[in-house]
FIKOLBA-212597 format. One record per residue (C-alpha): x, y, z; residue in three letters; chain. Coordinates in steps of 0.5 Angstrom, whole numbers. Layout:
N
atom px:X, py:Y, pz:Z, aa:Ala, ch:A
...
***
This chain:
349
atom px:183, py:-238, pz:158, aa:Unk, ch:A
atom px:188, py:-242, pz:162, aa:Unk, ch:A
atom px:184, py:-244, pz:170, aa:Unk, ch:A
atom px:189, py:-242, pz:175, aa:Unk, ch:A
atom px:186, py:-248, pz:180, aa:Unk, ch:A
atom px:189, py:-253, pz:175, aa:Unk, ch:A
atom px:196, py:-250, pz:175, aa:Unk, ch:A
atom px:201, py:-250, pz:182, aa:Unk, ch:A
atom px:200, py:-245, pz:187, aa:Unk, ch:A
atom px:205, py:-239, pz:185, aa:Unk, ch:A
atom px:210, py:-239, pz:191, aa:Unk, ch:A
atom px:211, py:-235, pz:196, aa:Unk, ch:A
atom px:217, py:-231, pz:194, aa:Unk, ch:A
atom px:221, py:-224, pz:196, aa:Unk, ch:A
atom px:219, py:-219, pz:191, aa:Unk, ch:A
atom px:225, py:-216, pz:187, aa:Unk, ch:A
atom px:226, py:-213, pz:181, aa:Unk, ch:A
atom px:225, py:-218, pz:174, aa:Unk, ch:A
atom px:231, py:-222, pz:172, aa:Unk, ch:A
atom px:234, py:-221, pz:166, aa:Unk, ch:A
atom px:237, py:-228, pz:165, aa:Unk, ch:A
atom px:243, py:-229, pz:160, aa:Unk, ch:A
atom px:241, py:-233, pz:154, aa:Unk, ch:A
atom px:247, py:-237, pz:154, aa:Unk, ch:A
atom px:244, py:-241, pz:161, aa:Unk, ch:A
atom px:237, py:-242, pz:158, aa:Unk, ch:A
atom px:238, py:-245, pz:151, aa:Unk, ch:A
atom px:236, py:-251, pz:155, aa:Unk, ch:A
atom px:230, py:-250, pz:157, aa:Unk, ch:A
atom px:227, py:-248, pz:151, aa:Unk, ch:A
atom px:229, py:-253, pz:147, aa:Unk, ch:A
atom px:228, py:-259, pz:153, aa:Unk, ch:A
atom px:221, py:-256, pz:155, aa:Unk, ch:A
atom px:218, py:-255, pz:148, aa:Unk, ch:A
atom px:213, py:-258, pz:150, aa:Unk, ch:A
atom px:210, py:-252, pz:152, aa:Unk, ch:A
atom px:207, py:-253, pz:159, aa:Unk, ch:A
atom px:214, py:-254, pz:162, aa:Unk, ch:A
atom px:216, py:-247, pz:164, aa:Unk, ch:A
atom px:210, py:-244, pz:165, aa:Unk, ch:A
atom px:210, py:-249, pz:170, aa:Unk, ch:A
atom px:217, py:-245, pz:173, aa:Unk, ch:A
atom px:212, py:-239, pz:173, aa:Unk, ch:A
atom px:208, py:-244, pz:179, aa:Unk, ch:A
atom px:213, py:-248, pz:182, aa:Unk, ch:A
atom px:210, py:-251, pz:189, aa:Unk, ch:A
atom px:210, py:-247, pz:194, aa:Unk, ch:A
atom px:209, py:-251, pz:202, aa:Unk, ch:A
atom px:213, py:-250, pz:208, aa:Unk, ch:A
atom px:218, py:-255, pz:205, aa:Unk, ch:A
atom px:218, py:-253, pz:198, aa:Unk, ch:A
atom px:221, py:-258, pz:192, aa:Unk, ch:A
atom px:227, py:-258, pz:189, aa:Unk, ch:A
atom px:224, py:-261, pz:183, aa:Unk, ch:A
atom px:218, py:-260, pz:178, aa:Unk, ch:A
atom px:216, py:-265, pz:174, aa:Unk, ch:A
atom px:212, py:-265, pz:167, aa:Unk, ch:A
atom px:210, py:-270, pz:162, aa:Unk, ch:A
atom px:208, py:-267, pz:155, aa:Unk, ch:A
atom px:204, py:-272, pz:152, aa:Unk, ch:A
atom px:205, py:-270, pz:144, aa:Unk, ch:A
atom px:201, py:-274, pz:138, aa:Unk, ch:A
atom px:208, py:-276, pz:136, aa:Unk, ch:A
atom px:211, py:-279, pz:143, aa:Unk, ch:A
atom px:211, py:-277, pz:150, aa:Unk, ch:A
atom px:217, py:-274, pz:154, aa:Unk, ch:A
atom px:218, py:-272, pz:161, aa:Unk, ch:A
atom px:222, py:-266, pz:164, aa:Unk, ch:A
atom px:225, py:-266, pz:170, aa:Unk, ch:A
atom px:226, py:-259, pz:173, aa:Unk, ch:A
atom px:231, py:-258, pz:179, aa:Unk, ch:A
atom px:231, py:-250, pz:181, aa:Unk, ch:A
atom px:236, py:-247, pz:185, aa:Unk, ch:A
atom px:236, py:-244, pz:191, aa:Unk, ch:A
atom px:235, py:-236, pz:192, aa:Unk, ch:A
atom px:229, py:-231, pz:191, aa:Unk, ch:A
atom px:225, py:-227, pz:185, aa:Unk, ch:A
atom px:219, py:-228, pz:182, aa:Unk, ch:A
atom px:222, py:-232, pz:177, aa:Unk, ch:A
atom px:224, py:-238, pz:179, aa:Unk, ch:A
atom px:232, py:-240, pz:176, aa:Unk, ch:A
atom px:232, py:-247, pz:173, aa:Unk, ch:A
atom px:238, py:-252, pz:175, aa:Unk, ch:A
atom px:240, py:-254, pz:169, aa:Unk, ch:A
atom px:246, py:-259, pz:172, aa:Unk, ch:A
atom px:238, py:-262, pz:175, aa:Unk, ch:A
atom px:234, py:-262, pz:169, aa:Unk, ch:A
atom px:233, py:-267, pz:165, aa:Unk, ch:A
atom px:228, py:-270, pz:159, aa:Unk, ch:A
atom px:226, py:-277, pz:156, aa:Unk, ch:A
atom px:221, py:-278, pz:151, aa:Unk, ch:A
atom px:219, py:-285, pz:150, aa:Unk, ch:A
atom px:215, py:-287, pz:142, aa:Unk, ch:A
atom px:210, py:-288, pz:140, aa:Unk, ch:A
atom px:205, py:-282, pz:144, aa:Unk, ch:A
atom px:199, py:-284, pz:148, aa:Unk, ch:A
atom px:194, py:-284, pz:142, aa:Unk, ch:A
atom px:197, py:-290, pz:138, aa:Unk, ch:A
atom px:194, py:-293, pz:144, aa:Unk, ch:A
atom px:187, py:-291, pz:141, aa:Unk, ch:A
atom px:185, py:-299, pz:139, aa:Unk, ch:A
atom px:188, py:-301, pz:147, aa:Unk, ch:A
atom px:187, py:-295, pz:151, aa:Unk, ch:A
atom px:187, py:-299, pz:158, aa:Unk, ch:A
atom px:195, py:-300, pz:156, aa:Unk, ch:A
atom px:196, py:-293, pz:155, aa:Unk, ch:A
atom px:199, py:-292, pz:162, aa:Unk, ch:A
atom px:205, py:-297, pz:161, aa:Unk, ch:A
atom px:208, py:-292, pz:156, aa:Unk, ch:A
atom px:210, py:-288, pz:162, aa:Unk, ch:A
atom px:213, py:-293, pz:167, aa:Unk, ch:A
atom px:220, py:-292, pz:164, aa:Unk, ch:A
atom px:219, py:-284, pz:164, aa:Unk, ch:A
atom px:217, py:-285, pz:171, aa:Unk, ch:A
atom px:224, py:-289, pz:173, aa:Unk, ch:A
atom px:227, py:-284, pz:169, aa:Unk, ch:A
atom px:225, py:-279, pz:174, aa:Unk, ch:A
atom px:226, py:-282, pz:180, aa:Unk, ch:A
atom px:231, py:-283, pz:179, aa:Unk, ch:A
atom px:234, py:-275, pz:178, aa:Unk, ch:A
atom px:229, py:-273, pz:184, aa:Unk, ch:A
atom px:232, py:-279, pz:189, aa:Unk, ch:A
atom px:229, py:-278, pz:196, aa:Unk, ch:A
atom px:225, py:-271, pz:193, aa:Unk, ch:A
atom px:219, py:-275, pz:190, aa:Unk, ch:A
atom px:214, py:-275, pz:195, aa:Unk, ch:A
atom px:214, py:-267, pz:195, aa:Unk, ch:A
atom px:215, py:-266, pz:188, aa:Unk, ch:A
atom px:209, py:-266, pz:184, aa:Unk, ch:A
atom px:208, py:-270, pz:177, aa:Unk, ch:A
atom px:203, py:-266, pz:172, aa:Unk, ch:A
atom px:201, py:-269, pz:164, aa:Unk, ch:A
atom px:198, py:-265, pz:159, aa:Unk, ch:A
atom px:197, py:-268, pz:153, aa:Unk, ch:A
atom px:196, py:-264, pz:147, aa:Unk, ch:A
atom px:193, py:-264, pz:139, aa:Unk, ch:A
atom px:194, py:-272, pz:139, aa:Unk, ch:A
atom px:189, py:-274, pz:144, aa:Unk, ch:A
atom px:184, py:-268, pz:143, aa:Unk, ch:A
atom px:183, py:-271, pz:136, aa:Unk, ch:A
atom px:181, py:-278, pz:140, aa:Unk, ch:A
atom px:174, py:-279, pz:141, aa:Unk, ch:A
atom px:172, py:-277, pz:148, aa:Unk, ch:A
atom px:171, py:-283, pz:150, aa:Unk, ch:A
atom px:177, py:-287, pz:148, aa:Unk, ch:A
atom px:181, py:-280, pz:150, aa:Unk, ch:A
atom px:178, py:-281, pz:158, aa:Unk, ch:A
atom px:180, py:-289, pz:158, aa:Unk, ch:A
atom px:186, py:-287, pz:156, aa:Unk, ch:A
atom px:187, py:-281, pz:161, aa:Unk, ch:A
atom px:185, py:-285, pz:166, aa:Unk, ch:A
atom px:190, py:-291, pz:165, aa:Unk, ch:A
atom px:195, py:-285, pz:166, aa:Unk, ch:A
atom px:192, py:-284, pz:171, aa:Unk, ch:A
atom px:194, py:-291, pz:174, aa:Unk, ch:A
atom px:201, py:-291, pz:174, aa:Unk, ch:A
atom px:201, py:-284, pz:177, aa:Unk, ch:A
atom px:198, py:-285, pz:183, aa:Unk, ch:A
atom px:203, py:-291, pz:185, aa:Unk, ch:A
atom px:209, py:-287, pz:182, aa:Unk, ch:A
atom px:210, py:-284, pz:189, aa:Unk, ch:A
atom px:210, py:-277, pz:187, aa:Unk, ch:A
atom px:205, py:-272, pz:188, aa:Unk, ch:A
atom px:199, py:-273, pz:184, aa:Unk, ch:A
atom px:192, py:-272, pz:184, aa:Unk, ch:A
atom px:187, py:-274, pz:178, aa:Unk, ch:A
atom px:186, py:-267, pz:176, aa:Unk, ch:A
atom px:194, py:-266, pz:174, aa:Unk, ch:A
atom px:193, py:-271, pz:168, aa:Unk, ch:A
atom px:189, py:-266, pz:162, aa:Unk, ch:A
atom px:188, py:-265, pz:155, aa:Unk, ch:A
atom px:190, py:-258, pz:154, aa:Unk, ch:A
atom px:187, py:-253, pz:149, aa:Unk, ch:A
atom px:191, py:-251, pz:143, aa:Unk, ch:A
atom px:191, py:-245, pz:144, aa:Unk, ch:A
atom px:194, py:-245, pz:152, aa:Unk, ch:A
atom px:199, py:-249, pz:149, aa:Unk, ch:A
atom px:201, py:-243, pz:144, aa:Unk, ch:A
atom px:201, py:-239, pz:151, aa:Unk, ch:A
atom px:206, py:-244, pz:155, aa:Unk, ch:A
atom px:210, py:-244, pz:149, aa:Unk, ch:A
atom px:210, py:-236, pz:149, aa:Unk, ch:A
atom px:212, py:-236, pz:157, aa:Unk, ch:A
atom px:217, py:-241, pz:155, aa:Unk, ch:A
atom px:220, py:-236, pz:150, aa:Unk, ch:A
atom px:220, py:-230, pz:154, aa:Unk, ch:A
atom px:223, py:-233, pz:160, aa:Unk, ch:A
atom px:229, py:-234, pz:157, aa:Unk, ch:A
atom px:229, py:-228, pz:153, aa:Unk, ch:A
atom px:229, py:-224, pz:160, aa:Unk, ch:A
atom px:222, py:-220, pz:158, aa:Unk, ch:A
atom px:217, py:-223, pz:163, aa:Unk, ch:A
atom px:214, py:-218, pz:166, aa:Unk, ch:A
atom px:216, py:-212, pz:162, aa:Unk, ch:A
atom px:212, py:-208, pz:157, aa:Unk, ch:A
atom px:208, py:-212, pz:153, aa:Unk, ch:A
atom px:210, py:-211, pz:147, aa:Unk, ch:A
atom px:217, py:-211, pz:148, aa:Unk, ch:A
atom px:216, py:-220, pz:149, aa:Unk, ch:A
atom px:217, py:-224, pz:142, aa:Unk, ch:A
atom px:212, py:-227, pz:139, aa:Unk, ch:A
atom px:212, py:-235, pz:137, aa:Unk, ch:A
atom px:210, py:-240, pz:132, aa:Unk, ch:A
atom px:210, py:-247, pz:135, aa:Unk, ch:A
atom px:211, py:-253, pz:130, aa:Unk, ch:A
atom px:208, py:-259, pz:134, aa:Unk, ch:A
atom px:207, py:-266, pz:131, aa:Unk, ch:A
atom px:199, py:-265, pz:129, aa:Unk, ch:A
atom px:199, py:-258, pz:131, aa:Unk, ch:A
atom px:202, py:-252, pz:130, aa:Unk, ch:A
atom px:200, py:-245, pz:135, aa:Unk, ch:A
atom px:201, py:-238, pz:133, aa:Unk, ch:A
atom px:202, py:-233, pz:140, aa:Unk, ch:A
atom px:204, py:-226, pz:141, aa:Unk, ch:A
atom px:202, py:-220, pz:145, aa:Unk, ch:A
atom px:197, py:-214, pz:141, aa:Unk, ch:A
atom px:195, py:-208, pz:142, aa:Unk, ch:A
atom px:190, py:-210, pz:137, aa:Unk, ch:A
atom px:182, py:-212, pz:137, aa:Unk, ch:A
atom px:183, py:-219, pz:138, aa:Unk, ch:A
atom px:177, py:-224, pz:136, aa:Unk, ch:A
atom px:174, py:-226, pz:143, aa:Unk, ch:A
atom px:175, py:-233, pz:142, aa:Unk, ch:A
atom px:182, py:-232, pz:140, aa:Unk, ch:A
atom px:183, py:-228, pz:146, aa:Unk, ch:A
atom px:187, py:-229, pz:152, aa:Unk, ch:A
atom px:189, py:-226, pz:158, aa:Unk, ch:A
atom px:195, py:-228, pz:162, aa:Unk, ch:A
atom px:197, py:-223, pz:169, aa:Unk, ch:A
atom px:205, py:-224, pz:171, aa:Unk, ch:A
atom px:207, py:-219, pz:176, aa:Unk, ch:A
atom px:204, py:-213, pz:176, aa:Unk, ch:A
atom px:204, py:-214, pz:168, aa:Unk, ch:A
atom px:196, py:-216, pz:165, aa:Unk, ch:A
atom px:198, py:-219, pz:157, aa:Unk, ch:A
atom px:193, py:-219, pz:153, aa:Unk, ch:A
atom px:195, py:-225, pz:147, aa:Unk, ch:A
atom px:193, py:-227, pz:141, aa:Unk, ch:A
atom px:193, py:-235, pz:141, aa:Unk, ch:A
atom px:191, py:-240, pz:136, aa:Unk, ch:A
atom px:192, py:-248, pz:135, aa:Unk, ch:A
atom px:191, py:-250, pz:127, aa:Unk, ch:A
atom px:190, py:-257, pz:127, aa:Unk, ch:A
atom px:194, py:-261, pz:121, aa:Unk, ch:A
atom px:199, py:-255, pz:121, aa:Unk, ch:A
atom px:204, py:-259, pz:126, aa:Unk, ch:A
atom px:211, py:-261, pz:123, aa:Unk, ch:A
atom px:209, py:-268, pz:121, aa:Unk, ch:A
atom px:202, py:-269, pz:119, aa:Unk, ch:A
atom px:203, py:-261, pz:114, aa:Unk, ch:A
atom px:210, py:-266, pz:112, aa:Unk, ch:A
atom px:204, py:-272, pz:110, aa:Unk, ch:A
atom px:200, py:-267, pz:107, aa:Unk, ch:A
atom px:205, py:-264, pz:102, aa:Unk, ch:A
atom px:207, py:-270, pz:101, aa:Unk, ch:A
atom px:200, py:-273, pz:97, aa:Unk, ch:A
atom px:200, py:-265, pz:93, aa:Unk, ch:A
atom px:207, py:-268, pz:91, aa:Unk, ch:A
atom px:205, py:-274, pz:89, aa:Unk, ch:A
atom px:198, py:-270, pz:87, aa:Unk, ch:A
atom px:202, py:-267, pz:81, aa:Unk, ch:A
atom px:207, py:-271, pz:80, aa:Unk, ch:A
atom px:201, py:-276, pz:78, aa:Unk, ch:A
atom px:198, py:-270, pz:73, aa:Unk, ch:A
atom px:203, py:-269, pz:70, aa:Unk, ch:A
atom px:205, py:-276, pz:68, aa:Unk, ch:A
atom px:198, py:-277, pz:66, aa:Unk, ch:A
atom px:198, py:-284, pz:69, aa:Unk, ch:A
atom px:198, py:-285, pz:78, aa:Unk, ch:A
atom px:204, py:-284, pz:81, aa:Unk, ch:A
atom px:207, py:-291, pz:85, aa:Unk, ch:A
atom px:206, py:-290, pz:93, aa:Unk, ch:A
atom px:212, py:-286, pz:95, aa:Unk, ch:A
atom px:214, py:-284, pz:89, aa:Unk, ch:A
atom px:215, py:-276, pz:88, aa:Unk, ch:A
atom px:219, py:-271, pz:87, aa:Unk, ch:A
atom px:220, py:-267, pz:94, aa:Unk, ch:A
atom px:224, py:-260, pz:92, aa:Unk, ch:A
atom px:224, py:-258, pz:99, aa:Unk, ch:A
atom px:229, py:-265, pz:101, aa:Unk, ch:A
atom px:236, py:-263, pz:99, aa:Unk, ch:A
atom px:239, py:-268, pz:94, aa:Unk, ch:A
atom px:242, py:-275, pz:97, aa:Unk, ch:A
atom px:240, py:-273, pz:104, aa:Unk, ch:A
atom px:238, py:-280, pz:108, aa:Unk, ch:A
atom px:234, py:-279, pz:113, aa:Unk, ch:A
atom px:228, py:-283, pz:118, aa:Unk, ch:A
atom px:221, py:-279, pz:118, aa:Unk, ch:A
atom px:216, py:-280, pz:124, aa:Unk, ch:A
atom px:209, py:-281, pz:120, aa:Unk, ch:A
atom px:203, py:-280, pz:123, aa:Unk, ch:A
atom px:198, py:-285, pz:120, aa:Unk, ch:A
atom px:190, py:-283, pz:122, aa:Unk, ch:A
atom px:187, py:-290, pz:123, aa:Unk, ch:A
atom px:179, py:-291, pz:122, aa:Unk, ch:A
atom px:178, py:-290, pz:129, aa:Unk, ch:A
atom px:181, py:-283, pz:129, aa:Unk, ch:A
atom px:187, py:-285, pz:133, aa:Unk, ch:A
atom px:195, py:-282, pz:130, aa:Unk, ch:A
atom px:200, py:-288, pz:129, aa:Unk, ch:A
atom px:207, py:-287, pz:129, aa:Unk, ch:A
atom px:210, py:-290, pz:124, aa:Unk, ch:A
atom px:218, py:-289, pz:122, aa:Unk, ch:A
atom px:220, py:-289, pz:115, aa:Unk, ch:A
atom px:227, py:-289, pz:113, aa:Unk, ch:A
atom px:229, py:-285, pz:106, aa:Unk, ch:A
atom px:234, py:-287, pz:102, aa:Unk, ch:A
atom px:238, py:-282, pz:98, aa:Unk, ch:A
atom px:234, py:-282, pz:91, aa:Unk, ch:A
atom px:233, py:-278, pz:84, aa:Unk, ch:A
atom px:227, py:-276, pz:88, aa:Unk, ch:A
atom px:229, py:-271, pz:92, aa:Unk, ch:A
atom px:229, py:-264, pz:88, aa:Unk, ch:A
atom px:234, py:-260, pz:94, aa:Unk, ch:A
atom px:230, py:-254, pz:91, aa:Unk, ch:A
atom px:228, py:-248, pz:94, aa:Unk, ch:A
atom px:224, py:-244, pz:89, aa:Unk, ch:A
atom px:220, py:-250, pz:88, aa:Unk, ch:A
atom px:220, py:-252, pz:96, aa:Unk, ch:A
atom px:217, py:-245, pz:97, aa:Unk, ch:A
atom px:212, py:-245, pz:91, aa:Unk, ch:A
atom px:210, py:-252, pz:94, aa:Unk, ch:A
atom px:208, py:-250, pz:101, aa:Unk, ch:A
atom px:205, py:-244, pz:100, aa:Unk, ch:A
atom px:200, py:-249, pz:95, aa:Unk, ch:A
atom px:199, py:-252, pz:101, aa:Unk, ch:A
atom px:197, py:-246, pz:105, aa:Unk, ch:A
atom px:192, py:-244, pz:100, aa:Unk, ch:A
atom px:186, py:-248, pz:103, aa:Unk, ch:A
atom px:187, py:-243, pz:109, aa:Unk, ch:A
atom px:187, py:-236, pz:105, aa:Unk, ch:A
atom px:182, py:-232, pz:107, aa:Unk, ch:A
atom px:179, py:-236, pz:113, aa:Unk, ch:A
atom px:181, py:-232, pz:118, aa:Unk, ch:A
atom px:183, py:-226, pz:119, aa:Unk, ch:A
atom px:189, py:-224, pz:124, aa:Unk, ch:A
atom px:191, py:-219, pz:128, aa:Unk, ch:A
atom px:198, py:-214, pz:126, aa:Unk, ch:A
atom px:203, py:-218, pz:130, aa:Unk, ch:A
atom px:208, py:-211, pz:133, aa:Unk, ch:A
atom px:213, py:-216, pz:136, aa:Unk, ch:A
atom px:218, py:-219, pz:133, aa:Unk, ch:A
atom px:216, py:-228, pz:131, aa:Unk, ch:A
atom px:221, py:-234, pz:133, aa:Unk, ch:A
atom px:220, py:-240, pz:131, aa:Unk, ch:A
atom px:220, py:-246, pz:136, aa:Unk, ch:A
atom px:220, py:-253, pz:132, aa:Unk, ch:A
atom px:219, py:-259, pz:137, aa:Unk, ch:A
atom px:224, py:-265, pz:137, aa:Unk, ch:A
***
């Protein structure tokens, strides 16, 4: 369950009718805020007597950190409405856990994001608020390494100008992560604080993670389980994170099957790197981010580059077959709840 006393307080706002937004104004916003607590956070904006133009969230991924600045525009609703001519993102390499060996660094990643803001925020800063919540990369970290780490944030924070408290830099559950996702999506599909089970769905493609989230009308296992009020709307949501299933570690682990199976077949190891890979299209060159999982637990990013190569198979079938092969070791683990609502997918840049 999401604690509310770590959110913003809701503003205080004239009660009207839900928006419907055009989507045309809010495919920035979905592909800028992937990280999932961003829009969320617009469901919380601050609220005072002098109210900030700006929000400010920094998403800690496990591959790289970015920072969102949001700028509202000015007029009433529940739902505050994104300036897009003010919103901005920035993201920074390697992400916060690489400094696992180093963790008292850490903080010195964010000091050009923290420029970056100031200098879109301008004479706001002191009324804005800067909030980071990091994700599946620290919350493999051991305790604590992960708290040392947090703590130099922490550091640069506070001296940053902006509002700040120590609270407002968290490790966030991977299940909240799929539910900020979930808001993120609706709000740009207008669907906020309707039906239930007129919302979409999401599946939210991360570096180490991937979250699975929809609204059900369906027994839901407790631990699984979650609440969000919006409105005058109660939603009860399904939420799961599945550890390993991000983008890049689920891309590392088919590629050792491959490898696997290439070895097999030819009765003899297969050399590092070499494999045919069905789901590359032939001659595609490309730069992969790599998560590498050291002795200590931590994720280091690495970037490889992939020249074009017999290895590439460009197949589909055997791209298909290859990935379920991977999914396979979860079959049957868990049992899930119908989904009654449509599913999109939200891949993390």
């Amino acid at each position: 369950m999401i604690d509310p006393s770590k959110l913003p307080p809701r503003p205080s706002r004239t009660s009207s009718p839900t928006p419907r937004y055009p989507r045309r104004r809010l495919l920035l916003p979905i592909s800028a805020a992937a990280a999932a607590a961003t829009l969320l956070y617009l469901l919380f904006a601050p609220a005072s007597a002098t109210s900030s133009r700006f929000g400010i969230i920094i998403d800690a991924g496990s591959s790289g950190t970015r920072i969102h600045v949001f700028g509202f525009a000015d007029g009433g609703g529940e739902i505050p409405t994104l300036d897009l001519d003010r919103t901005a993102v920035m993201r920074v390499s390697p992400g916060l856990s690489s400094y696992a060996e180093e963790p008292d660094r850490a903080g010195e990643s964010l000091l050009g994001l923290v420029e970056f803001a100031k200098g879109k925020v301008g004479e706001n800063r002191r009324d804005t608020e800067i909030r980071l919540m990091a994700t599946a990369g620290l919350r493999m970290l051991d305790g604590g390494v992960r708290d040392r780490i947090l703590e130099s944030c922490r550091k640069v924070l506070k001296s940053s100008g902006f509002r700040f408290q120590d609270d407002w830099a968290t490790v966030i559950p991977g299940s909240d992560e799929g539910i900020y996702a979930w808001v993120a999506a609706n709000y740009a599909l207008g669907t906020l604080g309707d039906d239930p089970l007129k919302t979409t769905g999401i599946i939210e493609l991360g570096g180490a993670s991937a979250q699975l989230t929809f609204a059900s009308d369906e027994l839901i296992p407790p631990e699984s389980s979650h609440e969000l009020k919006f409105s005058k709307t109660t939603y009860k949501l399904y939420s799961n994170s599945f550890l390993h299933f991000g983008q890049n570690v689920a891309q590392q682990s088919l590629n050792e099957l491959l490898r696997m199976k290439g070895a097999k077949l030819s009765g003899e190891s297969s050399k590092e790197g070499v494999f045919v890979d069905p789901c590359t299209p032939k001659g595609y060159s490309h730069s992969v981010e790599t998560l590498e999982v050291t002795t200590g637990g931590a994720l280091k990013s690495k970037v490889e580059h992939h020249q074009p190569a017999g290895h590439a198979g460009g197949n589909f079938s055997e791209c298909r077959s290859a990935a379920l092969m991977l999914l396979q070791k979860e079959k049957g683990s868990k049992k899930l709840p119908v989904s009654a609502v449509p599913l999109r997918i939200i891949i993390r840049s």
